[in-house]
PDB file of N, CA, C and O in Angstrom:
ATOM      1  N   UNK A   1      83.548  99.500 -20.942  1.00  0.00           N
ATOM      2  CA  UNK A   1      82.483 100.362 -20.473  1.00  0.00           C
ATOM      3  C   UNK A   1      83.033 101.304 -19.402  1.00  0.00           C
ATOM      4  O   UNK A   1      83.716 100.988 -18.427  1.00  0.00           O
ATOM      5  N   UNK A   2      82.635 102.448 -19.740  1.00  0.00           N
ATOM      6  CA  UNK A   2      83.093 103.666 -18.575  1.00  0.00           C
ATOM      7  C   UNK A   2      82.721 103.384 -17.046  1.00  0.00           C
ATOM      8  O   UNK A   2      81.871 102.530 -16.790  1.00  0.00           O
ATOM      9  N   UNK A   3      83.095 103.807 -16.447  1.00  0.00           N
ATOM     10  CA  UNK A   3      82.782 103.917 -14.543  1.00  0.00           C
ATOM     11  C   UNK A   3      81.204 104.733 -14.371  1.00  0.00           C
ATOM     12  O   UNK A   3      81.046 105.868 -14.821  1.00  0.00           O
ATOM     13  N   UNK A   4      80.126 104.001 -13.679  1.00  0.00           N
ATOM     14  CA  UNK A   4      79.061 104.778 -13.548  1.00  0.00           C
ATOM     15  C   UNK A   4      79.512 105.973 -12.993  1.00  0.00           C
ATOM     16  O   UNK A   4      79.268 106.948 -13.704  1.00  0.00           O
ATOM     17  N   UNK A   5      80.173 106.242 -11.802  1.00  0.00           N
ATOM     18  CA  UNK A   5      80.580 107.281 -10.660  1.00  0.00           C
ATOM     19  C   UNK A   5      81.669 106.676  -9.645  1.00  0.00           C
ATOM     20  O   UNK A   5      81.852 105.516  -9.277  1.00  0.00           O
ATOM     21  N   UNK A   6      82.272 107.776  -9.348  1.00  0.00           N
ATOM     22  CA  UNK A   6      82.831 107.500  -8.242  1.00  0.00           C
ATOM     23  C   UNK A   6      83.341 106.206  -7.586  1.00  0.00           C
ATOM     24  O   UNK A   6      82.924 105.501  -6.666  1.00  0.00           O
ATOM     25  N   UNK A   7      84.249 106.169  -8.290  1.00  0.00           N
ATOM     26  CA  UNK A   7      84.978 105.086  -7.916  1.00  0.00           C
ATOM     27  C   UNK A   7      84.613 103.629  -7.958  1.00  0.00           C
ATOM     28  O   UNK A   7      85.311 102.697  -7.560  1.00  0.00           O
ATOM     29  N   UNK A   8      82.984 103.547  -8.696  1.00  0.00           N
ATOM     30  CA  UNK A   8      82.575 102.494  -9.053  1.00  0.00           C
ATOM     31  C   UNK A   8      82.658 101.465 -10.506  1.00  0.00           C
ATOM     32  O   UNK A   8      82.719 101.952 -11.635  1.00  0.00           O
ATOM     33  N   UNK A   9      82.648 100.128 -10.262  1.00  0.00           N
ATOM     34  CA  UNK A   9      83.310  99.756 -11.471  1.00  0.00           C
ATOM     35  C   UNK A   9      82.444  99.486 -12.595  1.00  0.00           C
ATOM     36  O   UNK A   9      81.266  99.260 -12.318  1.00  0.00           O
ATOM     37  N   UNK A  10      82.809  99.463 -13.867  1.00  0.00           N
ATOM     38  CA  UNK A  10      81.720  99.420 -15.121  1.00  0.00           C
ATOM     39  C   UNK A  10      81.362  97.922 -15.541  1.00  0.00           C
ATOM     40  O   UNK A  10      81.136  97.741 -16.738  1.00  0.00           O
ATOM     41  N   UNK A  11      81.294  96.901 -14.732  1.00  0.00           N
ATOM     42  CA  UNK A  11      80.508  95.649 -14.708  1.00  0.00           C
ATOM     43  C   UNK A  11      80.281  95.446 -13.642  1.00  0.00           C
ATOM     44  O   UNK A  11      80.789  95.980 -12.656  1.00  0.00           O
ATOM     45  N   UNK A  12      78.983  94.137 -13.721  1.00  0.00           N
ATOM     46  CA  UNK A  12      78.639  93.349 -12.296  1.00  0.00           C
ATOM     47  C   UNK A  12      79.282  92.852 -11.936  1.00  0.00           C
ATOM     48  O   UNK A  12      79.052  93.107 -10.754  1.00  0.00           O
ATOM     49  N   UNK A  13      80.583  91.807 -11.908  1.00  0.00           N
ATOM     50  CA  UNK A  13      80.778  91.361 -11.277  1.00  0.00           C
ATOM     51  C   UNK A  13      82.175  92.197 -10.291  1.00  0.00           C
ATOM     52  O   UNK A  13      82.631  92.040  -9.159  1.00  0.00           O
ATOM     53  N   UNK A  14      82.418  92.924 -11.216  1.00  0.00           N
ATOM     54  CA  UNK A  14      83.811  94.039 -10.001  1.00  0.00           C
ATOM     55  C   UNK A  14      82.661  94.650  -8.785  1.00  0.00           C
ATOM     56  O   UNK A  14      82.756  94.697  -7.558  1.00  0.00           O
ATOM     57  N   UNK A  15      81.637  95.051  -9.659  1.00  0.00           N
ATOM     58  CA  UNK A  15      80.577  95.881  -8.563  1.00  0.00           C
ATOM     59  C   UNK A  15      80.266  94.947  -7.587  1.00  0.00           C
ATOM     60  O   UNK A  15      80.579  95.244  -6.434  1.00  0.00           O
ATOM     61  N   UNK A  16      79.602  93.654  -7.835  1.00  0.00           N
ATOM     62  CA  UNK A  16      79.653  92.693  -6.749  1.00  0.00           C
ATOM     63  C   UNK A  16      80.647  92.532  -6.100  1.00  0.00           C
ATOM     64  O   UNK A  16      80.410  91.745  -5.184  1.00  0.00           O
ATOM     65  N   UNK A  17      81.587  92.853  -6.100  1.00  0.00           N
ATOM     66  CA  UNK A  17      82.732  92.457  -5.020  1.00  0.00           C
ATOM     67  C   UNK A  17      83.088  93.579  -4.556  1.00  0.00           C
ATOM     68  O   UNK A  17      83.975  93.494  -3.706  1.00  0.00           O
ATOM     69  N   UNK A  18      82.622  94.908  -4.866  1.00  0.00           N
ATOM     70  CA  UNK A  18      82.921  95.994  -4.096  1.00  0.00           C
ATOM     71  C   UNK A  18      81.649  96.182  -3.372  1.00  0.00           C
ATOM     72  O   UNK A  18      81.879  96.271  -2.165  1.00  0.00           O
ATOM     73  N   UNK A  19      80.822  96.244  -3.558  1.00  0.00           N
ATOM     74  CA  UNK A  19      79.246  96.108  -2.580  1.00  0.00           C
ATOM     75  C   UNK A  19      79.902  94.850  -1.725  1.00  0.00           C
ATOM     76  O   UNK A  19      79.823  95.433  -0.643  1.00  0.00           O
ATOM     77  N   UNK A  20      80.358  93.857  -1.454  1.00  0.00           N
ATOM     78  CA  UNK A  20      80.578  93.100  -0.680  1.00  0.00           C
ATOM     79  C   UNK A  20      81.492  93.633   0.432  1.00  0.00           C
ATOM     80  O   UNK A  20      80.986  93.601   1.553  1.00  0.00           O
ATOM     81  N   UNK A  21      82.253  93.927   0.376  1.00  0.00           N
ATOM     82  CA  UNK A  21      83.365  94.305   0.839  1.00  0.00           C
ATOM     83  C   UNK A  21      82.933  95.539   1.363  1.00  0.00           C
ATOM     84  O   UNK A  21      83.695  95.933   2.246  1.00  0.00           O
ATOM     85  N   UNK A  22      81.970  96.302   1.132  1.00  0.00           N
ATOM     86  CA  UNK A  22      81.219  97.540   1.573  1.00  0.00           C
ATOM     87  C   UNK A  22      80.474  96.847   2.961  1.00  0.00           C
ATOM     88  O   UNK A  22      80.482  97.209   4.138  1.00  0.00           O
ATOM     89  N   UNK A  23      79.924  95.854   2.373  1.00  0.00           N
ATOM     90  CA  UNK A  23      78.912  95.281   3.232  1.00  0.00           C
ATOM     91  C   UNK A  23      79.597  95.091   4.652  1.00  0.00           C
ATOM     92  O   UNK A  23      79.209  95.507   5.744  1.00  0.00           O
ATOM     93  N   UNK A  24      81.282  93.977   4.173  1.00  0.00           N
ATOM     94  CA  UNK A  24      81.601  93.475   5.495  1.00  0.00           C
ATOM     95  C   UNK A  24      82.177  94.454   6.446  1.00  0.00           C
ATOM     96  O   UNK A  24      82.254  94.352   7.671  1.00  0.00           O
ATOM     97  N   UNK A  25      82.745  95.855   5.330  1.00  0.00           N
ATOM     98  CA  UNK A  25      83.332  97.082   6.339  1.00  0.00           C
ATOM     99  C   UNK A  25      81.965  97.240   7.435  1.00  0.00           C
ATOM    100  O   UNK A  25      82.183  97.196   8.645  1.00  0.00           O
ATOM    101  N   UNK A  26      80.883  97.383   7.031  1.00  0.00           N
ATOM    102  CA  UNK A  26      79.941  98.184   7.307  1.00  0.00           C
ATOM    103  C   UNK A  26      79.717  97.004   8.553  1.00  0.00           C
ATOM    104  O   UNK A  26      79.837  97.265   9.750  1.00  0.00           O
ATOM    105  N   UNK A  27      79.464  96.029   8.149  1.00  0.00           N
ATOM    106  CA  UNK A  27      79.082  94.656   9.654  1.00  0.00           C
ATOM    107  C   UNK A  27      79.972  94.714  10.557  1.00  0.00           C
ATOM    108  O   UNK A  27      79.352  94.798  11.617  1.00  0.00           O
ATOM    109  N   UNK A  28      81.158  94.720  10.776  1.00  0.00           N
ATOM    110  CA  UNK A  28      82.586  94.869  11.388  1.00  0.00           C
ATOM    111  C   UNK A  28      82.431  96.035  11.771  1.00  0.00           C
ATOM    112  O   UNK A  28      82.841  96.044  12.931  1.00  0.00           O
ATOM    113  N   UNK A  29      81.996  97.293  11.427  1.00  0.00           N
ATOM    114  CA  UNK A  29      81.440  98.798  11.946  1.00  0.00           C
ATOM    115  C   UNK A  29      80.850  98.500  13.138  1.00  0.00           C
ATOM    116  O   UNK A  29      81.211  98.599  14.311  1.00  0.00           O
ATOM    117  N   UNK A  30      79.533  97.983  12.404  1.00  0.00           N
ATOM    118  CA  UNK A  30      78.485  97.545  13.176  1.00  0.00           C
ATOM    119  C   UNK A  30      78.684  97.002  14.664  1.00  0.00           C
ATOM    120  O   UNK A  30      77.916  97.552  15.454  1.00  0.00           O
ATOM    121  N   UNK A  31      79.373  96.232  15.125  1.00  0.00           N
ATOM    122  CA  UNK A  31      79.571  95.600  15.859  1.00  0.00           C
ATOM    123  C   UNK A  31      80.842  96.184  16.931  1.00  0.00           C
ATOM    124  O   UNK A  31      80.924  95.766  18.086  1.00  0.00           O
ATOM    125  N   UNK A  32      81.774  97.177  16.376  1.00  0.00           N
ATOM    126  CA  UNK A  32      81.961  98.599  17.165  1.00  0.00           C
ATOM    127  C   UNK A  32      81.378  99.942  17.555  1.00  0.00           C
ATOM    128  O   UNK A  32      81.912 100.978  17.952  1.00  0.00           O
ATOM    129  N   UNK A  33      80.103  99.604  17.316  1.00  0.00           N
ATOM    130  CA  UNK A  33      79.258 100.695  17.488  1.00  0.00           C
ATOM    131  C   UNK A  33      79.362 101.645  18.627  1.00  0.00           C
ATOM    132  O   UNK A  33      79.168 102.856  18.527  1.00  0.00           O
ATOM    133  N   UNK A  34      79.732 100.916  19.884  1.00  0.00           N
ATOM    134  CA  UNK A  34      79.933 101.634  20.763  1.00  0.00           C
ATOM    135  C   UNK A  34      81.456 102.709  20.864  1.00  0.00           C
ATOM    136  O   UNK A  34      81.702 103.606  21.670  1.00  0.00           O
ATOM    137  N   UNK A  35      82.119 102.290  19.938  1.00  0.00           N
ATOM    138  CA  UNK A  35      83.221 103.010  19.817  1.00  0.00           C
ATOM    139  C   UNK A  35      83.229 104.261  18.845  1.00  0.00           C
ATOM    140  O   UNK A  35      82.634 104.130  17.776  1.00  0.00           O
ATOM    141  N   UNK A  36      83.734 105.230  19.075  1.00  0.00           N
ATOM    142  CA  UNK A  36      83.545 106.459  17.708  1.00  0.00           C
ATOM    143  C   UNK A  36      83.801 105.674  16.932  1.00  0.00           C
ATOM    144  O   UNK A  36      82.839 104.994  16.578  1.00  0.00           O
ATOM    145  N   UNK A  37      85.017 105.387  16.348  1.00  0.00           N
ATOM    146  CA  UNK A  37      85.551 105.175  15.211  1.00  0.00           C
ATOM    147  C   UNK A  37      84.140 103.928  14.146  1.00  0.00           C
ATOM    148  O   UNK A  37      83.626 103.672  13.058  1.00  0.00           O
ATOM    149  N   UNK A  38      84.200 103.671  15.291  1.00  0.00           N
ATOM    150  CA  UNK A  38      82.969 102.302  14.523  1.00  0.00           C
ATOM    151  C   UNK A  38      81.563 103.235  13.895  1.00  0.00           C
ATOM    152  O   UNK A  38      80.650 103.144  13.074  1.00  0.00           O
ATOM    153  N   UNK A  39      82.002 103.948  14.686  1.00  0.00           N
ATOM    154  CA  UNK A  39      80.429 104.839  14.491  1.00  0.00           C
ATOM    155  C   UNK A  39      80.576 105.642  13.118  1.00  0.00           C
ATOM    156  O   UNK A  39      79.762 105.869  12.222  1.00  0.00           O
ATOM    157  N   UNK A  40      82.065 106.024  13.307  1.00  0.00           N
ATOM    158  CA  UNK A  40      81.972 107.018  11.756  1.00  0.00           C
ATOM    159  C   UNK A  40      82.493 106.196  10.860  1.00  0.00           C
ATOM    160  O   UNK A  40      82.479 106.696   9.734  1.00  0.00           O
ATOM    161  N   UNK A  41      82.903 105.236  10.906  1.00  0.00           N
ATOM    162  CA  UNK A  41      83.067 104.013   9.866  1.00  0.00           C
ATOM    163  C   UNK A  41      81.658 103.955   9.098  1.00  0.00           C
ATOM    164  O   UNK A  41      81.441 104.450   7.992  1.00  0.00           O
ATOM    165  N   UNK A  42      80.812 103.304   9.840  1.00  0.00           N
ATOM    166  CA  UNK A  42      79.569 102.936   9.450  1.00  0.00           C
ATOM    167  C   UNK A  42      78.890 103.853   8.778  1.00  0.00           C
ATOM    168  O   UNK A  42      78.250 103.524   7.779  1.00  0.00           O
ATOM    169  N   UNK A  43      78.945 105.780   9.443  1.00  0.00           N
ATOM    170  CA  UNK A  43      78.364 106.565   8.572  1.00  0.00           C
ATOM    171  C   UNK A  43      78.849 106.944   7.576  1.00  0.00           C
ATOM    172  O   UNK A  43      78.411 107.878   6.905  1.00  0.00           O
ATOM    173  N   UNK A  44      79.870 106.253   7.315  1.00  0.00           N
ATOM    174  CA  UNK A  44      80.498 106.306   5.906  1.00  0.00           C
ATOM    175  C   UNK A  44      79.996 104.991   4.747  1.00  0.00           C
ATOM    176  O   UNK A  44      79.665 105.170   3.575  1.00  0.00           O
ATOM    177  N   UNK A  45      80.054 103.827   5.397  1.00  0.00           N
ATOM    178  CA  UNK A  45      79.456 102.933   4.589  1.00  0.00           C
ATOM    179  C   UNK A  45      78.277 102.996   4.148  1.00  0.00           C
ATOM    180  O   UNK A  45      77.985 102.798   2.969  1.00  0.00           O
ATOM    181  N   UNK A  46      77.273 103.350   5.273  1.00  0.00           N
ATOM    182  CA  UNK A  46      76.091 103.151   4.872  1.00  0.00           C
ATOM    183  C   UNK A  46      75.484 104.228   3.602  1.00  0.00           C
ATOM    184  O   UNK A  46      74.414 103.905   3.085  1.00  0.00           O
ATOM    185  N   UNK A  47      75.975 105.122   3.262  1.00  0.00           N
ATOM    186  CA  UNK A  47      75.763 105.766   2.251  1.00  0.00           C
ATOM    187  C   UNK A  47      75.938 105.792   0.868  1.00  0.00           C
ATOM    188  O   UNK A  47      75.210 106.133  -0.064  1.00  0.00           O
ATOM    189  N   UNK A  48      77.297 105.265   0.967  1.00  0.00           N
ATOM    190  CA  UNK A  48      78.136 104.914   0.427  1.00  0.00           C
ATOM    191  C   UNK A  48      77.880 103.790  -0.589  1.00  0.00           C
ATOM    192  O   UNK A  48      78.036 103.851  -1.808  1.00  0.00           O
ATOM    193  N   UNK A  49      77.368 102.538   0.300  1.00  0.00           N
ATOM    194  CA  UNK A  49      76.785 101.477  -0.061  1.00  0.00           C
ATOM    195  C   UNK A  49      75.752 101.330  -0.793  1.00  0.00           C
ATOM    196  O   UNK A  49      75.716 100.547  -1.742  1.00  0.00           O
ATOM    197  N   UNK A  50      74.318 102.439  -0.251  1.00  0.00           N
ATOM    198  CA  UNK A  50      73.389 102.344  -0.522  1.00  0.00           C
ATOM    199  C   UNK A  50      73.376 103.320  -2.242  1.00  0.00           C
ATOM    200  O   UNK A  50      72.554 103.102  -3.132  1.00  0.00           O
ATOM    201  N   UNK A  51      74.425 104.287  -2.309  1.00  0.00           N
ATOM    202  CA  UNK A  51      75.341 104.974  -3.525  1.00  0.00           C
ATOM    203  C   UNK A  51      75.393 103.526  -4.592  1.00  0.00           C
ATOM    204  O   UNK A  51      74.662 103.341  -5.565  1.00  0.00           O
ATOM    205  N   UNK A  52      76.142 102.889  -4.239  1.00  0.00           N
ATOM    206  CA  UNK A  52      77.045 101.655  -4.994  1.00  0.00           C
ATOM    207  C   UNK A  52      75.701 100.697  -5.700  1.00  0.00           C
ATOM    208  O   UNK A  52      75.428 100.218  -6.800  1.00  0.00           O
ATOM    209  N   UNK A  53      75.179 100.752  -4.533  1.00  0.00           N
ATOM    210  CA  UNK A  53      73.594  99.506  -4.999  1.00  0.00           C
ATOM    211  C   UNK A  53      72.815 100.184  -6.070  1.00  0.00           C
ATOM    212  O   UNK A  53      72.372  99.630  -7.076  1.00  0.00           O
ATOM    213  N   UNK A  54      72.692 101.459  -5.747  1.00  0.00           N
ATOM    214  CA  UNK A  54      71.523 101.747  -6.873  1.00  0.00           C
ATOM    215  C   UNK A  54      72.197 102.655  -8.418  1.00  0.00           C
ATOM    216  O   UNK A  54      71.541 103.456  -9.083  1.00  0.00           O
ATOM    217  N   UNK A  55      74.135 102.095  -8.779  1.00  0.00           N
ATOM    218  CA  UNK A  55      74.719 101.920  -9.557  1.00  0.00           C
ATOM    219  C   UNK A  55      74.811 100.583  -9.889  1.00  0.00           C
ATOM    220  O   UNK A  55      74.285 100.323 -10.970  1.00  0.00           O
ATOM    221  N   UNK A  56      75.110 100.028  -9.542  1.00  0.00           N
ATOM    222  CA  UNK A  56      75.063  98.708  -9.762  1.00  0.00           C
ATOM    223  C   UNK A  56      73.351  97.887 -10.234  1.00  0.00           C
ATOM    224  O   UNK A  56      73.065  96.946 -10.975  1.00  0.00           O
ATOM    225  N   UNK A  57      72.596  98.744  -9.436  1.00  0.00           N
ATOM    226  CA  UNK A  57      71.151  98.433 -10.526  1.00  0.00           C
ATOM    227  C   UNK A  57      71.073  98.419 -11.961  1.00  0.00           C
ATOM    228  O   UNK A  57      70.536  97.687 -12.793  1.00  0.00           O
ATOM    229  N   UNK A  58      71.947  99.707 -11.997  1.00  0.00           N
ATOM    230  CA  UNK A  58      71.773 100.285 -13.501  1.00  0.00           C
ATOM    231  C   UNK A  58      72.704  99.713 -14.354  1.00  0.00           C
ATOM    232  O   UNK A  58      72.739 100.216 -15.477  1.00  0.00           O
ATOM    233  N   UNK A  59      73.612  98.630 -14.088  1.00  0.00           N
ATOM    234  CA  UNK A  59      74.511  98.131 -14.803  1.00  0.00           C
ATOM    235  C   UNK A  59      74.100  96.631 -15.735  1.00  0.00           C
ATOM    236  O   UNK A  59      73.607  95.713 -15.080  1.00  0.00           O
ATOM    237  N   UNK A  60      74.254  96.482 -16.816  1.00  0.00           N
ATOM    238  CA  UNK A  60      73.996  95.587 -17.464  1.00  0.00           C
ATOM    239  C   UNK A  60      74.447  94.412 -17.115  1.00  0.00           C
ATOM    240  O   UNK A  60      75.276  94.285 -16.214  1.00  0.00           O
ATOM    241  N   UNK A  61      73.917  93.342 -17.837  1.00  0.00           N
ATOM    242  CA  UNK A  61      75.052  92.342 -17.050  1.00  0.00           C
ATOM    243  C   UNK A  61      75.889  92.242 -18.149  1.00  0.00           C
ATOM    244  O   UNK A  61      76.922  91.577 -18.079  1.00  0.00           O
TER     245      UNK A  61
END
């Protein structure tokens, strides 16, 4: 099966482990918040992520 987009993978379970790994960048962000870098980390995940989830909706199992 082809790639929905962008760098995302064409089953659930690769997609589950890249939404994960999205997740823990994004918590580990989180928790540098006070630092730039944490800050533009995060505004990168969180989009990103929320991108990945509603591909991964659309994926069969």
């Amino acid at each position: 099966m082809p790639s929905p987009g962008l760098g995302f993978p064409g089953n659930r379970r690769d997609g589950a482990r890249q939404l994960s790994i999205v997740t823990l960048i994004g918590g580990a962000a989180l928790t540098q918040i006070n630092h730039e870098l944490g800050q533009v980390v995060l505004l990168i995940t969180i989009p990103l992520g929320l991108y990945w989830w509603t591909l991964y909706r659309q994926l069969s199992e």
